[in-house]
SEKE-624103 format. One record per residue (C-alpha): residue number from 1; x negated, y, z negated. Coordinates in Angstrom, 2 decimals. Each point is the difference from the previous one (the first is absolute). Example, Ala and Ser with C-alpha at 12.3 -4.5 7.8 and 13.67 -1.06 7.14 Angstrom:
BEGIN
pos: 1; east: -12.30; north: -4.50; up: -7.80
pos: 2; east: -1.37; north: 3.44; up: 0.66
! end
This chain:
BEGIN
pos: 1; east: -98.91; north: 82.30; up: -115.14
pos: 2; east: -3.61; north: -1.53; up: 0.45
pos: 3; east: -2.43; north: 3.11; up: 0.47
pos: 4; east: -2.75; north: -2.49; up: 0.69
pos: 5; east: -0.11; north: -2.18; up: 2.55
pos: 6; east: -3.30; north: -2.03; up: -1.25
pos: 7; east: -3.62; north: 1.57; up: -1.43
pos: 8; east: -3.13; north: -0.93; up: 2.04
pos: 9; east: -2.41; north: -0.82; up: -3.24
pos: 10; east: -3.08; north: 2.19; up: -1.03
pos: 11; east: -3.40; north: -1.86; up: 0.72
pos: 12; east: -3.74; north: 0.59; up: 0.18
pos: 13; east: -1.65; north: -0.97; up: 3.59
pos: 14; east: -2.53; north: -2.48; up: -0.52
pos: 15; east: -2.67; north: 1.63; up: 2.02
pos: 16; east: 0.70; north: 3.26; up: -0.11
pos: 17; east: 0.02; north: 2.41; up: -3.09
pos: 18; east: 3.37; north: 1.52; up: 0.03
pos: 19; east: 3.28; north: -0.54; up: -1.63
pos: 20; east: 3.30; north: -0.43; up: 1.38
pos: 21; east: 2.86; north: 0.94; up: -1.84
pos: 22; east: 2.57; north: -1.54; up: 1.51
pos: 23; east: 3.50; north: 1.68; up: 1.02
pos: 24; east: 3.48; north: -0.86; up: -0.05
pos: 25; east: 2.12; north: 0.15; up: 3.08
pos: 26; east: 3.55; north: 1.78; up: -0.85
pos: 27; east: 3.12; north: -1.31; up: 1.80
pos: 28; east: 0.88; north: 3.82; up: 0.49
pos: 29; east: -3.13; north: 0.66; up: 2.45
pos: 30; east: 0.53; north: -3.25; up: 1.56
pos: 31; east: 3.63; north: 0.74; up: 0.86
pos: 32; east: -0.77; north: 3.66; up: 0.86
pos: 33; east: -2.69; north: -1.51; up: 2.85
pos: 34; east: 2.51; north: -2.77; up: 0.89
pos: 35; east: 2.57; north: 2.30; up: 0.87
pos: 36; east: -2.37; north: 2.43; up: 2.07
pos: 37; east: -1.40; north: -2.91; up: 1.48
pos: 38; east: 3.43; north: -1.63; up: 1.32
pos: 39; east: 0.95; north: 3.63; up: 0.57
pos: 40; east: -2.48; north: 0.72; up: 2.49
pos: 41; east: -0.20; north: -3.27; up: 1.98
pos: 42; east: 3.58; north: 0.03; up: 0.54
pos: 43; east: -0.04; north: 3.50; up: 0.84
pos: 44; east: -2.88; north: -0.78; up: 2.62
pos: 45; east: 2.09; north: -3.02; up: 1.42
pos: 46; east: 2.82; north: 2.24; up: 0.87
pos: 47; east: -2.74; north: 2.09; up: 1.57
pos: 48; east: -1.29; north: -2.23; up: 2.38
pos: 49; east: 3.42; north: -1.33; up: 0.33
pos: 50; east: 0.71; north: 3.57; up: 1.87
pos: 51; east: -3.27; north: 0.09; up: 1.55
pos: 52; east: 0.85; north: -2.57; up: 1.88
pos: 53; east: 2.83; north: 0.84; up: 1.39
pos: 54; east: -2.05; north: 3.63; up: 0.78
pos: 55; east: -3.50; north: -0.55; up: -0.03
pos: 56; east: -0.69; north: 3.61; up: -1.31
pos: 57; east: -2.65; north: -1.18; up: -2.34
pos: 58; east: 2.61; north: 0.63; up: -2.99
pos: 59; east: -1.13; north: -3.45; up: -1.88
pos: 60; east: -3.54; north: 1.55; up: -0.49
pos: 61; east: 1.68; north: 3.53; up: -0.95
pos: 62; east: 2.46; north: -2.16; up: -2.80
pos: 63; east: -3.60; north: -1.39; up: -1.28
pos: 64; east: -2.08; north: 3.00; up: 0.18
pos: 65; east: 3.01; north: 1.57; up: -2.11
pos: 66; east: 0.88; north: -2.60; up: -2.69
pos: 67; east: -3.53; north: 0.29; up: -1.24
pos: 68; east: 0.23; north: 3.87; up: -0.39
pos: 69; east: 3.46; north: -0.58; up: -1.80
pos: 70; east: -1.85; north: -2.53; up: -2.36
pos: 71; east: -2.39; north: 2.67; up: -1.31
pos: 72; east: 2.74; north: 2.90; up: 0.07
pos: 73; east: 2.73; north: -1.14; up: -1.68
pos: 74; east: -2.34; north: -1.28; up: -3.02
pos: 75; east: -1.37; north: 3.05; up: 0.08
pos: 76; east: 2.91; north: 1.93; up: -0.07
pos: 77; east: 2.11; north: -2.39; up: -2.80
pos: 78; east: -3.11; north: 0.58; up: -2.25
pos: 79; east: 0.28; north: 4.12; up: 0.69
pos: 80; east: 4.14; north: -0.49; up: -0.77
pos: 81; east: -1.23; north: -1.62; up: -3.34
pos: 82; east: -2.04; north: 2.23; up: -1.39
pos: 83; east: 1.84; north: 3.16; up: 0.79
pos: 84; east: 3.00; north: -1.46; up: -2.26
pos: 85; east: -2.73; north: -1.19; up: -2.35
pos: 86; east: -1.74; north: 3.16; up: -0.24
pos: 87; east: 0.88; north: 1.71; up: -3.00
pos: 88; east: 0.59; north: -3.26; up: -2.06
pos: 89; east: -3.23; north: -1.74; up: 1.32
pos: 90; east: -2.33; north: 1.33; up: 2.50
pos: 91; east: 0.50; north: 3.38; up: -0.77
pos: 92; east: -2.03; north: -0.34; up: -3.51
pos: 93; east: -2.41; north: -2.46; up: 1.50
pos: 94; east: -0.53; north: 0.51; up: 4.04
pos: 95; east: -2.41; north: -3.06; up: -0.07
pos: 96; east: 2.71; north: -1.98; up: -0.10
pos: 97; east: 0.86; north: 0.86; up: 3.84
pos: 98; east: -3.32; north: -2.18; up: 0.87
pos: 99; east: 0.88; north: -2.94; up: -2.40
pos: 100; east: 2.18; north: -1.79; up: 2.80
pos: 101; east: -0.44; north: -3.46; up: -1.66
pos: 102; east: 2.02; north: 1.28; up: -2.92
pos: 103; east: 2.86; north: 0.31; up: 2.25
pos: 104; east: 2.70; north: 2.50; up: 1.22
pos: 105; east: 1.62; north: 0.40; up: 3.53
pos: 106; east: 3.66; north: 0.80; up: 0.72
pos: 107; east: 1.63; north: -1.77; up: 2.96
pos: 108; east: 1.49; north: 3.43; up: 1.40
pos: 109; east: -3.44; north: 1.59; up: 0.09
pos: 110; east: -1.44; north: -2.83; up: 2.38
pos: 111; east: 3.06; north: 0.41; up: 1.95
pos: 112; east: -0.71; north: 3.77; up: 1.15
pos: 113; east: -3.61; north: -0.53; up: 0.00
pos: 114; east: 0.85; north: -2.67; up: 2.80
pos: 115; east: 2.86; north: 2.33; up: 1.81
pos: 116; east: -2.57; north: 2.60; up: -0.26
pos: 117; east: -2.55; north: -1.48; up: 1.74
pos: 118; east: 2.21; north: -1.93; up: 2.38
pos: 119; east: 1.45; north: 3.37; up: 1.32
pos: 120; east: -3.72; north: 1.82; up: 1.00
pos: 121; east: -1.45; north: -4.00; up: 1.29
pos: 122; east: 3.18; north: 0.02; up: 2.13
pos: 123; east: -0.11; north: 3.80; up: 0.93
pos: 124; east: -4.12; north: -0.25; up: 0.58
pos: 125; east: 0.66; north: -3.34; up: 2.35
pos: 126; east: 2.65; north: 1.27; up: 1.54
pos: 127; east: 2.89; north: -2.61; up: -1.05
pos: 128; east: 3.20; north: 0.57; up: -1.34
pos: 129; east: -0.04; north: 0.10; up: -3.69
pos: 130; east: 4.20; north: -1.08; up: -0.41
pos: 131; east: -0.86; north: -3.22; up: 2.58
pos: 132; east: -3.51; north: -1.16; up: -2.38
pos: 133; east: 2.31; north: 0.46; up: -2.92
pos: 134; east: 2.68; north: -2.11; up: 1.15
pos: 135; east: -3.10; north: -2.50; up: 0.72
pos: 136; east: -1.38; north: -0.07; up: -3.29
pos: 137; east: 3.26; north: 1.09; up: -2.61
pos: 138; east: 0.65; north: -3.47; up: -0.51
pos: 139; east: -3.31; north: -1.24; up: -0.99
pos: 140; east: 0.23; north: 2.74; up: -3.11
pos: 141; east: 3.32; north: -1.81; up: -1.02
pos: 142; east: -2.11; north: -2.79; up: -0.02
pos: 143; east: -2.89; north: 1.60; up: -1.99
pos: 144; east: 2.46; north: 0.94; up: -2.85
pos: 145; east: 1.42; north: -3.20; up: 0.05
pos: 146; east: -3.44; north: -1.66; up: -1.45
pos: 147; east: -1.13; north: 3.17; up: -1.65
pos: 148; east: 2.97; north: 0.13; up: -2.31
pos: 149; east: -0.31; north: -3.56; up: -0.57
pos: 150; east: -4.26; north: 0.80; up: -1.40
pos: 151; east: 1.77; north: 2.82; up: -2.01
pos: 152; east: 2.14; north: -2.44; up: -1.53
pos: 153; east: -3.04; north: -2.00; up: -0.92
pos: 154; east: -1.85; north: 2.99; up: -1.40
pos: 155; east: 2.33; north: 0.51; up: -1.60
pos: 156; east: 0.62; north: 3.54; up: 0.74
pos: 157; east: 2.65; north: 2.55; up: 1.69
pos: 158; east: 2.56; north: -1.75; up: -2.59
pos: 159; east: 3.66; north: 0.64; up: -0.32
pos: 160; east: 1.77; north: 1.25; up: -3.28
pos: 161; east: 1.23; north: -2.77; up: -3.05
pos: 162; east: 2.65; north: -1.95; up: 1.12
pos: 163; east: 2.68; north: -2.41; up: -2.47
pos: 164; east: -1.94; north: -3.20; up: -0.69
pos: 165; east: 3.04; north: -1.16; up: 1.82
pos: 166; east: -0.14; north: 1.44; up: 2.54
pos: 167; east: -1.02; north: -2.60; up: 3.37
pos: 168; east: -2.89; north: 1.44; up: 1.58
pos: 169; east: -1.95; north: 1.15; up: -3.76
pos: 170; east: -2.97; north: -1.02; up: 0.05
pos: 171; east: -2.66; north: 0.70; up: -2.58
pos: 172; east: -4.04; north: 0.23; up: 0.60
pos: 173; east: -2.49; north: -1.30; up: -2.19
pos: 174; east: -3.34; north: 1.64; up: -1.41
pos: 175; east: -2.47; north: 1.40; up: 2.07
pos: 176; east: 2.95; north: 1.57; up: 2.77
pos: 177; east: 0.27; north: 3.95; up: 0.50
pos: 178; east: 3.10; north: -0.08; up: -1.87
pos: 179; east: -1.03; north: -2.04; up: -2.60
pos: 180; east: -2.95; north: 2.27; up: -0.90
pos: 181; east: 2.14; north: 3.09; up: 0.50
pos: 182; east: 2.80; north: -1.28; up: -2.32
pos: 183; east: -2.60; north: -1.06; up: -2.55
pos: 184; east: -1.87; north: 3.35; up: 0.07
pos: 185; east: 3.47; north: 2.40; up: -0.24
pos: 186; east: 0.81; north: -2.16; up: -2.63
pos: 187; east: 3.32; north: -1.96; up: 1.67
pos: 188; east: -1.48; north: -3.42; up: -1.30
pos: 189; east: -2.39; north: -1.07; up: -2.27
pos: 190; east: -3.64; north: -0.35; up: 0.94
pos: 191; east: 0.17; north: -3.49; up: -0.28
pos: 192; east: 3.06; north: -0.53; up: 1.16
pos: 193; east: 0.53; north: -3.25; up: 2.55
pos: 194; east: 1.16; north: 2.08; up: 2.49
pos: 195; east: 1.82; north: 2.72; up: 1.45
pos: 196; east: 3.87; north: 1.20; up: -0.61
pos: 197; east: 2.22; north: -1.08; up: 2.71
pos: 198; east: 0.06; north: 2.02; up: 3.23
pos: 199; east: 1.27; north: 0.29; up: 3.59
pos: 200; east: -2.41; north: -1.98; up: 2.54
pos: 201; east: 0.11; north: 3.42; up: 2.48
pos: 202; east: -2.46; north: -1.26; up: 1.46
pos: 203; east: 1.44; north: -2.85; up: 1.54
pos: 204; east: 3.29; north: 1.86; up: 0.62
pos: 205; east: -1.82; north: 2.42; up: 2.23
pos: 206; east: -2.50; north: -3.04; up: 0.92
pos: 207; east: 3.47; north: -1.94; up: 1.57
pos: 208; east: 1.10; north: 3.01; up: 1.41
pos: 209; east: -2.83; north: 0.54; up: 2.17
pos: 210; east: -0.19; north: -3.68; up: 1.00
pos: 211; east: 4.31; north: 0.64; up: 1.32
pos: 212; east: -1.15; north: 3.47; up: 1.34
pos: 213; east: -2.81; north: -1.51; up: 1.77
pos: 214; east: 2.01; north: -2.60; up: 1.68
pos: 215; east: 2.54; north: 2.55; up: 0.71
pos: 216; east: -2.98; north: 2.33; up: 1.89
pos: 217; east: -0.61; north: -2.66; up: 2.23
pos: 218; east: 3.31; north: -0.44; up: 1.08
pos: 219; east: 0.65; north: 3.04; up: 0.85
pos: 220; east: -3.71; north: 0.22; up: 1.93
pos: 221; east: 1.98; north: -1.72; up: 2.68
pos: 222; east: 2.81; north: 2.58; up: -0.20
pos: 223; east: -1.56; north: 3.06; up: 1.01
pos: 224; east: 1.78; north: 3.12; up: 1.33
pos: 225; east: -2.87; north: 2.43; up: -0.33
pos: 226; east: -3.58; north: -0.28; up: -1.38
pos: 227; east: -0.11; north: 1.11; up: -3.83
pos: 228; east: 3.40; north: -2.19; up: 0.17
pos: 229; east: -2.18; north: -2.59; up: -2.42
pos: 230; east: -1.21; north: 2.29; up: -2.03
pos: 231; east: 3.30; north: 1.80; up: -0.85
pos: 232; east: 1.76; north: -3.05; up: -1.48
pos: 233; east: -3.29; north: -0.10; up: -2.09
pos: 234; east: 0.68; north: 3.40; up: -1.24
pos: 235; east: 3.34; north: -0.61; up: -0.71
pos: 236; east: -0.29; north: -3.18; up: -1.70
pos: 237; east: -3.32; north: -0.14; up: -2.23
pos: 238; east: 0.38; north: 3.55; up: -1.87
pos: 239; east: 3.51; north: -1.07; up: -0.52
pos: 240; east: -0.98; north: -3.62; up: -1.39
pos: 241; east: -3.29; north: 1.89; up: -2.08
pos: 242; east: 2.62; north: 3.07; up: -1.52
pos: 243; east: 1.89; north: -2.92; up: -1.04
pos: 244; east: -2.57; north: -1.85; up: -1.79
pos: 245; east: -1.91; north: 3.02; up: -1.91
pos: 246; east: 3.70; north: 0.08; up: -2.15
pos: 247; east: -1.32; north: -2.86; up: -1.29
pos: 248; east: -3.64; north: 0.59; up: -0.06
pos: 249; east: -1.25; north: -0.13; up: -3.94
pos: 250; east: -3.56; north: 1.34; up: 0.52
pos: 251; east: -0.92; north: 3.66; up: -0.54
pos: 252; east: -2.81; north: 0.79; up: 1.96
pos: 253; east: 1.80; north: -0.04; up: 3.01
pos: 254; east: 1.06; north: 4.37; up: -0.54
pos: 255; east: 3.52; north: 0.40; up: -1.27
pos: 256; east: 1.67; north: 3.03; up: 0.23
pos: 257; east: -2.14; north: 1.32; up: 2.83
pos: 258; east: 0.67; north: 3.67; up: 0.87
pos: 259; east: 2.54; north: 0.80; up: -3.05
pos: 260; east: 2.30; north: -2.51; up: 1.72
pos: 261; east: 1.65; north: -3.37; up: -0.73
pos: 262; east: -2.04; north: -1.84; up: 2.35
pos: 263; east: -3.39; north: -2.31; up: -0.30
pos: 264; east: -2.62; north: 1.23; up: 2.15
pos: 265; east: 0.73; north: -3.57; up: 2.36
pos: 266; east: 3.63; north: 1.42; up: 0.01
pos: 267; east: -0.64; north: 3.39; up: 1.63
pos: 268; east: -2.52; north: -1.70; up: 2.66
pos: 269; east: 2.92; north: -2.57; up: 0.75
pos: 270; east: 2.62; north: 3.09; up: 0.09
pos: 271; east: -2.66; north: 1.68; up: 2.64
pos: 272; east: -0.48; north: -3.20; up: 2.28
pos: 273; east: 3.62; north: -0.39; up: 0.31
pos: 274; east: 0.12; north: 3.37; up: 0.93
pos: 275; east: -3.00; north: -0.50; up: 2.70
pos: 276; east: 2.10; north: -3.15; up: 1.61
pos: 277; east: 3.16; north: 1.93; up: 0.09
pos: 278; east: -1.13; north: 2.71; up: 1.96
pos: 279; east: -2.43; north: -2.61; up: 2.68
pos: 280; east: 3.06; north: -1.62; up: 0.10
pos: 281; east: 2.21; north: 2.88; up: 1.43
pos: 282; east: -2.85; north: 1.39; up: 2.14
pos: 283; east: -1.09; north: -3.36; up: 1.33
pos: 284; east: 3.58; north: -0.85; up: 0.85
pos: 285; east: 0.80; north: 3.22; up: 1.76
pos: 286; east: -2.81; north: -0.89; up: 2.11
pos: 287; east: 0.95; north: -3.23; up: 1.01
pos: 288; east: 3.38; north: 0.91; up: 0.52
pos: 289; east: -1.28; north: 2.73; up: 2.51
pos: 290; east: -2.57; north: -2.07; up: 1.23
pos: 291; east: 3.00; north: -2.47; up: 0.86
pos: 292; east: 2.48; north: 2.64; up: 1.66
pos: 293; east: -3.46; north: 0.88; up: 2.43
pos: 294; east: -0.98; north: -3.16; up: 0.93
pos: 295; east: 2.12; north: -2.51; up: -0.78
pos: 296; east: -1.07; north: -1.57; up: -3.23
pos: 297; east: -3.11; north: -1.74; up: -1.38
pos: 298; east: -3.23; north: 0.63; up: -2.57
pos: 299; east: -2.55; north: 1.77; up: 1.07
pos: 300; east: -3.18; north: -1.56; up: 0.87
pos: 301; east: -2.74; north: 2.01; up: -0.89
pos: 302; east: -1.75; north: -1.40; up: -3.49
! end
């Protein structure tokens, strides 16, 4: 509920005739690193974890492809933003797409921008995309679990009013998203001392990645057939993110998307279900063959 972490302070170098102007450093950016940060090592320690017991070179391939998922899936959850943006915000001023300090990504968008580019690094390598998924799934669990918790801080991606009651209410104070979105549609007072009581979403969905993280892991050592990871990932998170957009508060997220019922987080979570259910049936049809041929086990080839 702290946007900023601390301000480094303007000052004038003593030898040199320039300014600096100083810059605060947000708690949202810091968690949004921290969480690609942990993300990636961990998903480059189960890496070489299976190099080793291969030696196929698949650590380097794990490293080689976290970076390209870094720069994709920002790209791609600032592309999901402005397309739901466009016709209330970048669509009457476009130079807002370039103004990436002001903010705007969507957690969905850098999702598919990373299974986008994970599917043609795997293809162009020649590795399996469903086994380097059921590497790395986890680690975006753990992304989202620090991500949601910056949100919170920023206060932004809020949930609806709530009683004052209620247990989890929380309220945020001036200088939050939601406090400067409440103030300028007129919900409070400009000077009010701080927000009207809401759901915390964010940490809702921010615990529920932390359980469906620890839940990924177990299941790593389960295995039946590769993509078997990333199918309880598909199952679980767009269930556990349908269920928190009921309670989302904020707007600018598109509502109503298509002439339907659904946010535009909704219909993605409807499709990715959709995408595990049917690499579930194919993937276990395989195995299942697979065993009846030659009696049981994974595949090898990553």
């Amino acid at each position: 509920m702290h946007p900023e972490l601390f301000r480094i302070p303007a000052f004038d170098f003593p030898f040199w005739p320039h300014h600096f102007p100083g810059f605060a450093v947000h708690v949202y950016g810091l968690m949004i690193a921290l969480g690609f940060m942990i993300g990636m090592q961990l998903g480059q320690r189960e890496g070489r974890r299976l190099d080793t017991i291969r030696n196929s070179g698949y650590e380097k391939f794990i490293q080689d492809l976290t970076f390209g998922i870094l720069i994709a899936s920002m790209i791609g959850s600032r592309v999901v933003f402005i397309i739901v943006e466009w016709d209330d915000s970048y669509g009457r001023d476009p130079m807002k797409i370039f103004r990436i300090w002001e903010g705007g990504l969507v957690f969905y968008g850098g999702l598919l921008g990373g299974i986008f580019f994970s599917v043609y690094y795997s293809w162009r390598k020649g590795r399996s995309f469903l086994y380097v998924a059921d590497t790395l799934i986890p680690s975006v669990s753990l992304g989202q679990f620090f991500g949601r918790i910056g949100c919170f801080a920023a206060g932004c991606c809020w949930g609806e009013t709530a009683d004052p009651n209620h247990p989890f209410a929380i309220q945020f104070p001036p200088g939050s998203l939601i406090y400067n979105s409440m103030s300028r549609t007129g919900l409070i007072p400009p000077d009010a001392p701080a927000t009207l009581h809401v759901h915390p979403v964010q940490l809702y969905e921010s615990a529920g990645n932390l359980v469906l993280f620890l839940l990924l892991i177990a299941l790593r050592t389960q295995k039946r057939f590769h993509g078997w990871v990333l199918c309880f990932y598909l199952f679980l998170y767009p269930f556990l993110r349908y269920s928190v957009e009921t309670l989302r508060g904020d707007v600018g997220r598109g509502e109503n998307v298509l002439h339907t019922p659904f946010s535009t987080s909704q219909l993605i979570s409807i499709g990715l279900f959709t995408v595990g259910v049917i690499i579930f049936v194919v993937q276990s049809k395989k195995a299942k063959d697979s065993s009846g041929a030659d009696g049981g086990g994974l595949p090898v080839t990553v």
